[in-house]
Every structure is written in C-alpha cells, then in structure tokens.
KESEVEX-607485 format. One line per field, with one value per residue (C-alpha): x, y, z; residue number from 1. Coordinates in Angstrom, 2 decimals. Last residue first. Layout:
residues N
east (X,...) .
north (Y,...) .
up (Z,...) .
nr (NUM,...) .
This chain:
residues 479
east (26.90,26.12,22.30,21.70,19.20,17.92,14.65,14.00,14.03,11.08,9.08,9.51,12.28,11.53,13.54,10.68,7.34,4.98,1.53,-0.39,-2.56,-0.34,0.60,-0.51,-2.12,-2.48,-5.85,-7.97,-11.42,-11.58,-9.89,-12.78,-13.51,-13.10,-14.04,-12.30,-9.38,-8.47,-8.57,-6.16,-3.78,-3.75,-2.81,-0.10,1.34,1.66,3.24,5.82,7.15,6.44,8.81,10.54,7.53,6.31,9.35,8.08,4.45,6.64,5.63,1.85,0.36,2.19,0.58,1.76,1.80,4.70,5.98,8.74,9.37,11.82,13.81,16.70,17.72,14.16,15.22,18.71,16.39,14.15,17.25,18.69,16.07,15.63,19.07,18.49,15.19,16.88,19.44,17.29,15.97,19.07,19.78,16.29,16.09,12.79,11.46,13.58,15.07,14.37,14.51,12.17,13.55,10.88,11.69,9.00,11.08,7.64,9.88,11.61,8.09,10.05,12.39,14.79,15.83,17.83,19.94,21.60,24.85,24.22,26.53,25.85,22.50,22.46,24.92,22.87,19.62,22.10,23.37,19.16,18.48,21.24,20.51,16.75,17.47,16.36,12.56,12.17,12.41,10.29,10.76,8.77,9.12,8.73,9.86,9.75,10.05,10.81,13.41,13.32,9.51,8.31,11.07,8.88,5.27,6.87,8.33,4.82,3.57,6.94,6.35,2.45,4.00,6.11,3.24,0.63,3.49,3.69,0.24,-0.40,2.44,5.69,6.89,9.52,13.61,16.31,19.52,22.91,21.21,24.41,23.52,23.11,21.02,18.86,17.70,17.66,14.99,12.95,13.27,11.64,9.14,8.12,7.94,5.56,3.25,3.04,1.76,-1.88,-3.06,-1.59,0.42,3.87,5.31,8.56,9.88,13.68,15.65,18.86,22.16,22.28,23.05,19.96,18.67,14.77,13.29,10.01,10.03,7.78,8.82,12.88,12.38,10.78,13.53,16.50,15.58,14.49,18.30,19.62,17.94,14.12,13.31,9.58,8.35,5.39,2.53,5.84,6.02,8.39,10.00,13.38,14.98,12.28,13.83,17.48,16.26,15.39,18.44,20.65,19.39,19.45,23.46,24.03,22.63,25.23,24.74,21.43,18.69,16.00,12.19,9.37,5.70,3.98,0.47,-2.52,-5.81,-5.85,-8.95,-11.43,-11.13,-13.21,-13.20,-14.10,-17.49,-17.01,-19.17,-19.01,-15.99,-15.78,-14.54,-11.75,-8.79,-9.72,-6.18,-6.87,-5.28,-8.30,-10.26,-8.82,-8.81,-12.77,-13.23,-12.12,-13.02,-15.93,-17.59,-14.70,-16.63,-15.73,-15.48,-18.80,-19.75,-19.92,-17.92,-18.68,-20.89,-20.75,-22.93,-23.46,-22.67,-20.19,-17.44,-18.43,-19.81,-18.63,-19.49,-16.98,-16.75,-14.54,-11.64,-9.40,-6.59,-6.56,-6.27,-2.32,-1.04,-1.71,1.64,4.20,1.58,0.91,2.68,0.89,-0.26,-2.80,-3.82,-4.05,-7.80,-8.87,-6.38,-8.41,-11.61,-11.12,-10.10,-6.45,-6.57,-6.23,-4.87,-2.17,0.35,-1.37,-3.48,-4.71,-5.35,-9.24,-9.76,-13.12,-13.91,-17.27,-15.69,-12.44,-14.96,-15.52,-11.76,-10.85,-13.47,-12.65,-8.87,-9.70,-11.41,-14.66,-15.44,-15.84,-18.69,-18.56,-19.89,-17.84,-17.67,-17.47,-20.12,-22.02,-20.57,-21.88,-20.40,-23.21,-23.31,-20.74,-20.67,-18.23,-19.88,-18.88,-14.80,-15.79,-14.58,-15.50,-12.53,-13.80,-10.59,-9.96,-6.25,-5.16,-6.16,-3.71,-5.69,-3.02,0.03,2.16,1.57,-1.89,-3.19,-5.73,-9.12,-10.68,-10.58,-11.95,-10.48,-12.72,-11.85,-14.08,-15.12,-18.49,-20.24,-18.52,-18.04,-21.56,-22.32,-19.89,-21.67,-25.02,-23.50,-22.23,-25.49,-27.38,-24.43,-25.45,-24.74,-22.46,-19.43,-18.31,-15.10,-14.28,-12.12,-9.13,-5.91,-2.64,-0.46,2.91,5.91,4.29,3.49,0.60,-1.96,-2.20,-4.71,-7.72,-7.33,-5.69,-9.50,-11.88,-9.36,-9.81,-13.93,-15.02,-17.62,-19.87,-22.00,-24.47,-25.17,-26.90,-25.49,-26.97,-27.92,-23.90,-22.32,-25.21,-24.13,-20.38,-20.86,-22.91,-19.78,-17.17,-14.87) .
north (15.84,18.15,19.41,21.84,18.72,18.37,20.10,19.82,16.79,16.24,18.24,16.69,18.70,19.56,18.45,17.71,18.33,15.35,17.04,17.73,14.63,14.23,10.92,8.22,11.44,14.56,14.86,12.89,13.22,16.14,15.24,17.30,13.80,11.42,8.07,8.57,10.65,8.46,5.69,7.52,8.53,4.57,3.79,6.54,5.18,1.64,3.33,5.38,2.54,0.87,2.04,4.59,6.03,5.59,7.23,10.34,9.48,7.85,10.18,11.87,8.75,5.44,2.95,1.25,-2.14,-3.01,-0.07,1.49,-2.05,-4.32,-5.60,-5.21,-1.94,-0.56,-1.18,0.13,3.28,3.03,3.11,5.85,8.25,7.28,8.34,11.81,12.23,11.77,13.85,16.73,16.17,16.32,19.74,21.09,20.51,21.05,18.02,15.80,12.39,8.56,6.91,4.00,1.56,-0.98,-4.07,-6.16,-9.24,-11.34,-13.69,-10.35,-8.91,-5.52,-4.24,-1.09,1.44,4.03,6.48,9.37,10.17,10.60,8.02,5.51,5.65,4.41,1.84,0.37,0.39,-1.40,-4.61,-4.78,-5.05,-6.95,-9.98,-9.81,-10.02,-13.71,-12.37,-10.29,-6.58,-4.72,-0.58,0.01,3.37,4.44,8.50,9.61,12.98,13.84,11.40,7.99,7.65,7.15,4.01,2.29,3.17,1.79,-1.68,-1.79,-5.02,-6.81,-6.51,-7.53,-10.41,-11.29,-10.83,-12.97,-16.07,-15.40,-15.31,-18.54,-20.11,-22.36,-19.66,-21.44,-20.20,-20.32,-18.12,-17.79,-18.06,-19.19,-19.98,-23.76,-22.76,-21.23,-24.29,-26.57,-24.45,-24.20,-27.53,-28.38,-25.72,-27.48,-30.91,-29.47,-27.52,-31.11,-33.26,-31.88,-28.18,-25.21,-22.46,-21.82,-18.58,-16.93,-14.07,-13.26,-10.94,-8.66,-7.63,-9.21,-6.18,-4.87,-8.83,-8.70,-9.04,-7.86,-4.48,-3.33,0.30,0.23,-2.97,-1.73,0.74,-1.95,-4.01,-1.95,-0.15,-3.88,-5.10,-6.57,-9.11,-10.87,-13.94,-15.48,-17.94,-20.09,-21.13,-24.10,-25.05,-25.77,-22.55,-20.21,-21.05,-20.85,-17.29,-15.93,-17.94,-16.18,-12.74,-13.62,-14.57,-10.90,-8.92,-11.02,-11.43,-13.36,-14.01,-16.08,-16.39,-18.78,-19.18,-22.36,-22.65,-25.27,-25.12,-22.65,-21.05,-21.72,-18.91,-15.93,-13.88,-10.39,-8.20,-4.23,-1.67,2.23,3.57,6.10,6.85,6.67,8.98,7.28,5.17,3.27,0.15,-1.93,0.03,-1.23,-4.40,-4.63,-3.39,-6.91,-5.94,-8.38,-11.87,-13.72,-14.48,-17.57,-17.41,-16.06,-14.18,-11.05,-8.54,-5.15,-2.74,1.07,3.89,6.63,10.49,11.36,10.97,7.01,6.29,2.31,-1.02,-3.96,-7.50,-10.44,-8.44,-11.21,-11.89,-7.79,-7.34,-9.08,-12.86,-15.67,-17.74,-14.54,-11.56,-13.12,-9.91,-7.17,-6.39,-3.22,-2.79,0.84,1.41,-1.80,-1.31,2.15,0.68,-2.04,0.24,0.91,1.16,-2.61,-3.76,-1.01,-3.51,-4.99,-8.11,-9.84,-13.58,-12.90,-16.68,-18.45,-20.75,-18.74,-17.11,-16.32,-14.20,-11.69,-11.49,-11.00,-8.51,-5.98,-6.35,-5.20,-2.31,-1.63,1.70,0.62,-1.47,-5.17,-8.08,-10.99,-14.39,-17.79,-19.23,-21.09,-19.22,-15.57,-13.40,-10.08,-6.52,-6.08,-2.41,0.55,3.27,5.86,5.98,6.81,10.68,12.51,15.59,18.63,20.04,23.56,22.83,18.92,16.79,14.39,10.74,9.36,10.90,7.30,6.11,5.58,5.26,8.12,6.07,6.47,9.33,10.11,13.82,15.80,18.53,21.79,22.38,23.47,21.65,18.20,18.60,19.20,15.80,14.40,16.00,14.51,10.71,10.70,11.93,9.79,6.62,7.31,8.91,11.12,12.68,15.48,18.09,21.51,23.34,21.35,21.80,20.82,18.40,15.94,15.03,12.76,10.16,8.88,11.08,14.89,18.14,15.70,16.96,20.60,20.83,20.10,22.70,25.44,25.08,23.57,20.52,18.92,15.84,17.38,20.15,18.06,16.29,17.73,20.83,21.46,21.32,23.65,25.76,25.42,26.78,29.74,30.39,30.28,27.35) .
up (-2.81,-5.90,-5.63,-8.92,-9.90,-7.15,-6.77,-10.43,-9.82,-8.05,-10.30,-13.01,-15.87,-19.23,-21.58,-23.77,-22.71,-22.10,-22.69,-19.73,-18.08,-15.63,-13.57,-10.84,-9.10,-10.68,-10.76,-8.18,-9.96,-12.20,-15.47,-17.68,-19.90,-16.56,-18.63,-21.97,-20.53,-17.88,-20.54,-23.01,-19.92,-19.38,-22.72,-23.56,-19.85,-21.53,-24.75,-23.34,-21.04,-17.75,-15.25,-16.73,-17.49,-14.25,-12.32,-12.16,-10.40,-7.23,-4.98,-6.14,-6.20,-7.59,-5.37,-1.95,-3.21,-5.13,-6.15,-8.34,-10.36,-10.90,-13.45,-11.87,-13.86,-12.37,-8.77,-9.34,-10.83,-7.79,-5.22,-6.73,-6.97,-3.94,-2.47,-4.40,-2.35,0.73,-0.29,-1.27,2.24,4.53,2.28,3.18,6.91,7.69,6.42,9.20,7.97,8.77,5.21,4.70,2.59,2.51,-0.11,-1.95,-3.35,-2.81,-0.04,1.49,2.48,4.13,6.02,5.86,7.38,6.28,6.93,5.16,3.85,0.37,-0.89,2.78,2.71,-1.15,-0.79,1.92,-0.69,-3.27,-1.20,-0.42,-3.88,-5.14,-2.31,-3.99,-7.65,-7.27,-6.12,-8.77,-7.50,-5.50,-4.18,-1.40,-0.43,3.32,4.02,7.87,9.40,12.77,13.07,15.34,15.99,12.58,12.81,15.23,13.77,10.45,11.61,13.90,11.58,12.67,16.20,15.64,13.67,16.77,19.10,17.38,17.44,20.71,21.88,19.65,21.70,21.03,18.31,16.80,17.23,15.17,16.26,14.52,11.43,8.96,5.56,6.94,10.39,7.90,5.57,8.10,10.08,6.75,5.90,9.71,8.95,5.71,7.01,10.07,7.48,5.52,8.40,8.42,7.06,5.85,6.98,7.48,8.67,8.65,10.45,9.40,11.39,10.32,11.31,15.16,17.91,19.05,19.60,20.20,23.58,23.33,24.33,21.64,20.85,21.65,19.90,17.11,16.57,17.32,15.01,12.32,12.30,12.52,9.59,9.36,6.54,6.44,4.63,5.36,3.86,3.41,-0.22,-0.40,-3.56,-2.05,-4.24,-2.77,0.79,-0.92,-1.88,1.77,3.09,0.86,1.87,5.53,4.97,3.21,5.92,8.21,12.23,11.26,14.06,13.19,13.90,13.26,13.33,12.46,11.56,11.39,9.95,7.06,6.40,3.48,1.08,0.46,-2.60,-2.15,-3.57,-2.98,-3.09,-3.32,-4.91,-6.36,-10.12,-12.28,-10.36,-6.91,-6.81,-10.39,-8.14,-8.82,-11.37,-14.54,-13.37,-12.94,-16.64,-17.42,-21.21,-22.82,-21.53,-19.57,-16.45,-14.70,-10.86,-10.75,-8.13,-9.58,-11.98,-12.24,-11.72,-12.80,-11.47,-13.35,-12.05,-15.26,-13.15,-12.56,-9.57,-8.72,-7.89,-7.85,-8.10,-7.55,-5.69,-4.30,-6.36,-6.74,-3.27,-2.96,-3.77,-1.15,-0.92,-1.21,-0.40,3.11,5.13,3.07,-0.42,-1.19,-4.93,-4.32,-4.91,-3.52,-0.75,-0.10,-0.08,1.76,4.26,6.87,10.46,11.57,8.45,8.66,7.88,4.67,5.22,1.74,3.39,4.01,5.22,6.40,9.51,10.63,13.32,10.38,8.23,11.19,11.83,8.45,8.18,11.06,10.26,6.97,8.01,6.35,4.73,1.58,1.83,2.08,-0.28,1.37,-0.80,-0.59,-2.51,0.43,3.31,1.62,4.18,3.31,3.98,6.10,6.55,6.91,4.64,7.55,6.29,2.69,2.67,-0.72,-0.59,-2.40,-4.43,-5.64,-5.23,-4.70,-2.01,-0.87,-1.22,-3.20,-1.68,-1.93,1.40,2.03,5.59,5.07,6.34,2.79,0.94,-2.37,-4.02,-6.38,-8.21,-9.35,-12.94,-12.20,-14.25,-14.07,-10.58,-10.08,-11.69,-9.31,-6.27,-7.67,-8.22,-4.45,-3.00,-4.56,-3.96,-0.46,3.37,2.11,4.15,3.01,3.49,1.88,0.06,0.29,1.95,0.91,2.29,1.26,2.94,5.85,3.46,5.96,4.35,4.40,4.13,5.57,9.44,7.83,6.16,9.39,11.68,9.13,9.03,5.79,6.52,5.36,6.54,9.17,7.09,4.15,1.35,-1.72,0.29,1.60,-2.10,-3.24,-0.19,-1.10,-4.74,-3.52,-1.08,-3.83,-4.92) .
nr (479,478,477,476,475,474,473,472,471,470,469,468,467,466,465,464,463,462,461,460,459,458,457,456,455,454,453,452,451,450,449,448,447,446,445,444,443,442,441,440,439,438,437,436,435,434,433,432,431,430,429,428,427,426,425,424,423,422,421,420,419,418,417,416,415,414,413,412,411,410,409,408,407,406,405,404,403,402,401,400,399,398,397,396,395,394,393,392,391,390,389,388,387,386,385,384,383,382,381,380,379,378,377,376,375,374,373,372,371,370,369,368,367,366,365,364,363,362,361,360,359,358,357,356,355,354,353,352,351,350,349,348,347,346,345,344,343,342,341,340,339,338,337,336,335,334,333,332,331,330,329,328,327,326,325,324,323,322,321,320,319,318,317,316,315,314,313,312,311,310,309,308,307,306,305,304,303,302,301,300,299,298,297,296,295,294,293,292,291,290,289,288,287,286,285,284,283,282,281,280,279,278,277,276,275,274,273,272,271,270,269,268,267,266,265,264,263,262,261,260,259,258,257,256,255,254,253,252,251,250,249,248,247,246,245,244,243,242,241,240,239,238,237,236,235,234,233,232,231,230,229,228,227,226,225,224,223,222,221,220,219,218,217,216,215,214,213,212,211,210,209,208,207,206,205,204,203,202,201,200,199,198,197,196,195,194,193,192,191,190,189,188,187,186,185,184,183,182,181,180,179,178,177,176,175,174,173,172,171,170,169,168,167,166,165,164,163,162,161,160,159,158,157,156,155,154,153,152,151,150,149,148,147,146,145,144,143,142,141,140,139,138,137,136,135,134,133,132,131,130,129,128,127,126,125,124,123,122,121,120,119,118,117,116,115,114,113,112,111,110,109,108,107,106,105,104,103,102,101,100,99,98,97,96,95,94,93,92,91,90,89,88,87,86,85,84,83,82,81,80,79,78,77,76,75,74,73,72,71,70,69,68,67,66,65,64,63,62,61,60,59,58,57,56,55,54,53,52,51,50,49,48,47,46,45,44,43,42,41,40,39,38,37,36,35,34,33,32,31,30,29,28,27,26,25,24,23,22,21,20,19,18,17,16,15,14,13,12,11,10,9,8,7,6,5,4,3,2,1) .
C-alpha cells in the first residue's frame, strides 16, 4: 500500500480518523488469542456507511485487504489483520438507536457493548440473555460476527436467537438489509444467517436489530464444591436428566479455582476438584422447586458443599468470579491459549476425562472451565510463546482435544469462531461439501477475496498431501 494509496484512504475519511504511525498499527496487530499479530497498513475510523462503502470500492480497485474490528476481544484470530490490510475499526458507532418496548426489539449500532445494552434494556424491565464473558468489553458487533454464547447459552441459546435484522456494506460498496421486526419472515434465502458468525469476511457491519425478551423476575444462585471431577460431571448430566434447564451452568476445576481465587479473593476452596455455579431463573413458585431439585440432585453425586447465594451482591460476585476464569489463568504463564471445544451435552464426562489426558501426554497444563450445561468446554492451556518445544506441545494437545471433540460428535467451537486457530480443523468438522458451499458464497459476494482473507478458511485450491500450517509445525515433533 503506497503513500498515494494512503492519502486517498485518508480524504475519504478525513485526518482525524486514520491512522498509520508504528505505535497506531502494533495497538490493532493482535486480538485476545495472544499467539497471533501482524501489522496492518493503516488504521480508520469512519464516521458513516459513505465512508465505509467508498473504502470498499477502493479495495476492489486496488486490490488491498480489509480487516473489521470491533473492540478486539475475539479469540479465534478473527480480527488479526493480514498483509496489505486496512483495518475498518467499529468501536465509535456505539449507539442505541432505538428499545422498541412495544415490539421488543433493540436497533443498536455496532459499537455497543453488551453490558451497556443489557443494562439499559433491563431499567425498562427487558432481557438481553446472550452475555459472553467479555460482555463488559466485548461489541454487538463482534458477537454478531462470531455467533457469541456466554453463561445463559443452556436456557436462552447464543446471538443468533437474537439477531432479527441486520444491515451491512457489501464488498462491492452496497448496502444490504436484512430481516426486520417481524417474527415471521420466510420470503426467499435467510441471507441474515449467512452473516451471523461470517466473522467480517462478507461484509461490514453497520446495524443491528435484537430480539428483546421480557425479564425474568426472580433468581437463585448456587454453588458447590466437588472433591471428584468425575462427580461434577454426573451431576451436570443428571440435572439435564430431571428436565430442568437452569439459565446457568458453569464448571471450574481445581487449576481455575485456585487462579481466580488468587485474583478475586473470595473465599473459594484451593483444594476441592471442581465448582459448579448454577442459576435458576424464572418467575413464581417454580424457580424455588427447581433449585431445591437442583440441591438434591448434587448432594446425591457427592457435592461436598451446597451453598445459595442469600444476597444479590453475592450472587453478582460469584458470576463475576466465574466471568474472570480467563483474566485469572492469563496471569499464571506468560502466554495463554482458550479453545472451546463442545460436545453434546451426554458426551460431557468423556470430554473433560479426555482434556486431562491431553495435559498429562504432552506434559502441559491446563485449565479448564466452561458452560458445562451447553457441553461448551474451555481448555485453556497456560504456556509461554517463547518457548518453542512447550508450544508445539500445546498445539499437539489440541490437536488432540478437537479431534476427541470431533469423534464425540462435537464440534471445534462453540462460540469463539473458527478464525485463523481452529481454520484446519473445519473440514473435519463439517465435511468437504459444507465447506465447498461456503467457499462458493465467499466467492459470489467478495469476487477479489479482500475482506478478512484467510479467516474461517482459504480460498486456494485444496492440495493434496499438503500439509496446514499448523501442522506442519509438528509434525517432525515426537514427544
């Protein structure tokens, strides 16, 4: 990208909003993957979809990349730029634009955090249930583009169950709309779907329309202490097995435990195997009934502890506890990798059995936690990127860990995104044909392959034998 290039760049958005100075480009070189950076050419910030359709248009012509960005939370390498890249940041189109009360909707911009709506719909007695664990840092935007899940994923499903409407620049500089607020609309393709969880590589982002649901009037929060992985597994499926669908459903083991402890200081046990935090929401008589089955239902495979959160404050400070599982374990190595492999929910006992096989083979460690009730596992391997050995074997265990995943019927993510990490797996994943399909529709909508290449997969021809990149980097590895 040559200076005459960059000055057209700079007079479609205007000198305020670009910038290519060393220190701008290493602050959008990496996302929250840790493993992964390269710097781009330059930086913008657009104040509107003109701007936004013009730079694509120049894209187009000038055969240059473009990577969109929200807040950078994303942990698959989504928003990594990639060489001769411009990187479109969203972060500044952070408005409400409308809480519709009467159809029960939010039309937002991208920008918006998600903790910043939830709590703006919940003064008005409305529910955003979608909350991954960045919620307070991460953009609608961004889970939009990755499908995001979180903590409520078991009784309220993930962004897409949400996502009524989009708008979007297309790579060819149109805008796209889709959906609306009607909660029937079956007239042609559900071009909306395609776009939730495309992970910026089919257009940007500009507008989004959400569902809205009345909010629950009563919760219970518990907790509960298990001195055997294996006895918090079987509670986690004998819960499922009683029909009961707690809003909640989080594992922690003992390598968690005693991480976010050393960063909460709440009082957690350092020496129990694993933690359950359940919550039941609802309204009248029936949230208390399920709680008490709950509690029954762990003391019997063996909780040693059962305890309900007598206090709003409380119960807020356990979930925050369980939300900082990833800031706490980031602080244990210098360099952290979180997957999250996901399995049906029955396969879950296998699952976890399989990720502490896999620390102990290649001799690293793991933590692990996760949404245990969804089956939606987070081995997160604490390890140090300088080290290259420690690293091949990190990558070796997951390698492991996604093919047990796979043989379980699983799946190599659950909400994070494919990206740039888990991009070698897909095929493996979903077939020859399914990825066919999707390289076909990338093709037909971003003809010159300039918006996020790379990412989810390549558009190169499949050559046999030939080796990903990932494993070519082990493959002469012999632990």
């Amino acid at each position: 990208m040559n200076n005459q290039l960059k000055e057209k760049i700079k007079s479609i958005v205007g000198s305020k909003n670009y910038f290519d100075s060393v220190e701008d480009k290493l602050s959008y070189s990496y996302d929250a993957t840790a493993i992964y950076n390269q710097m781009p050419e330059a930086v913008v910030f657009p104040d509107n979809e003109e701007q936004i359709s013009k730079i694509l248009k120049l894209a187009n012509e000038e055969l240059f990349n473009i990577v969109p960005r929200g807040s950078g939370t994303g942990l698959s390498g989504g928003s990594i730029p990639v060489e001769n890249s411009l990187v479109i940041v969203m972060a500044r189109w952070n408005n409400i634009i409308e809480i519709d009360c009467k159809n029960l909707t939010a039309t937002v911009q991208p920008g918006v955090i998600t903790g910043q709506l939830q709590r703006e719909v919940e003064k008005l007695g409305l529910f955003y249930p979608p909350d991954p664990g960045s919620l307070n840092v991460c953009t609608i935007g961004g889970n939009v583009a990755n499908n995001a899940g979180g903590l409520r994923g078991l009784k309220y499903g993930v962004t897409k169950n949400y996502v009524l409407g989009t708008e979007m620049i297309l790579p060819n500089g149109e805008l796209l709309k889709t959906g609306g607020k009607n909660y029937k609309d079956t007239a042609g393709y559900n071009l909306r779907d395609f776009i939730i969880g495309s992970e910026g590589t089919l257009g940007v982002i500009t507008k989004v329309l959400l569902k809205l649901i009345p909010m629950p009037s009563k919760f219970i929060t518990l907790i509960a202490y298990f001195d055997k992985l294996s006895d918090s597994a079987r509670a986690v499926a004998d819960i499922i097995f009683a029909h009961i669908t707690p809003s909640m459903l989080e594992f922690l083991d003992n390598t968690t435990i005693n991480c976010v402890e050393d960063f909460t200081k709440i009082g957690l046990p350092r020496n129990v195997d694993a933690i359950l935090l359940i919550e039941v929401d609802g309204r009248g008589s029936s949230v208390d009934e399920d709680a008490e089955t709950i509690k029954n239902i762990l003391k019997k495979d063996g909780a040693s502890y059962v305890h309900s959160a007598e206090t709003n404050s409380e119960a807020f400070k356990l979930k925050s506890a369980r939300r900082s599982a990833f800031s706490a374990l980031a602080r244990k190595r210098p360099t952290t990798i979180l997957e999250d492999a996901t399995v049906p929910r029955s396969e879950l006992p296998i699952m976890i059995e399989k990720i502490t096989e896999a620390s102990k083979k290649f001799d690293v460690t793991f933590g692990n936690f996760g949404h245990a009730g969804d089956g939606n596992l987070h081995p997160t391997c604490l390890t140090d990127e300088r080290d290259k050995t420690e690293i091949i074997k990190a990558l070796k265990a997951f390698d492991f860990i996604f093919n047990e995943a796979i043989k379980l019927g699983g799946t190599i993510t659950g909400e994070h995104g494919t990206g740039l990490s888990k991009k070698e797996f897909l095929e493996q994943a979903v077939g020859i044909p399914a990825l066919d399909m999707m390289k076909k529709i990338k093709q037909s909508i971003d003809e010159n392959n300039i918006l996020n290449p790379g990412k989810i997969f390549t558009m190169s021809p499949r050559c046999e034998g030939a080796l990903p990149e990932r494993r070519e980097q082990i493959k002469d590895f012999v632990y």
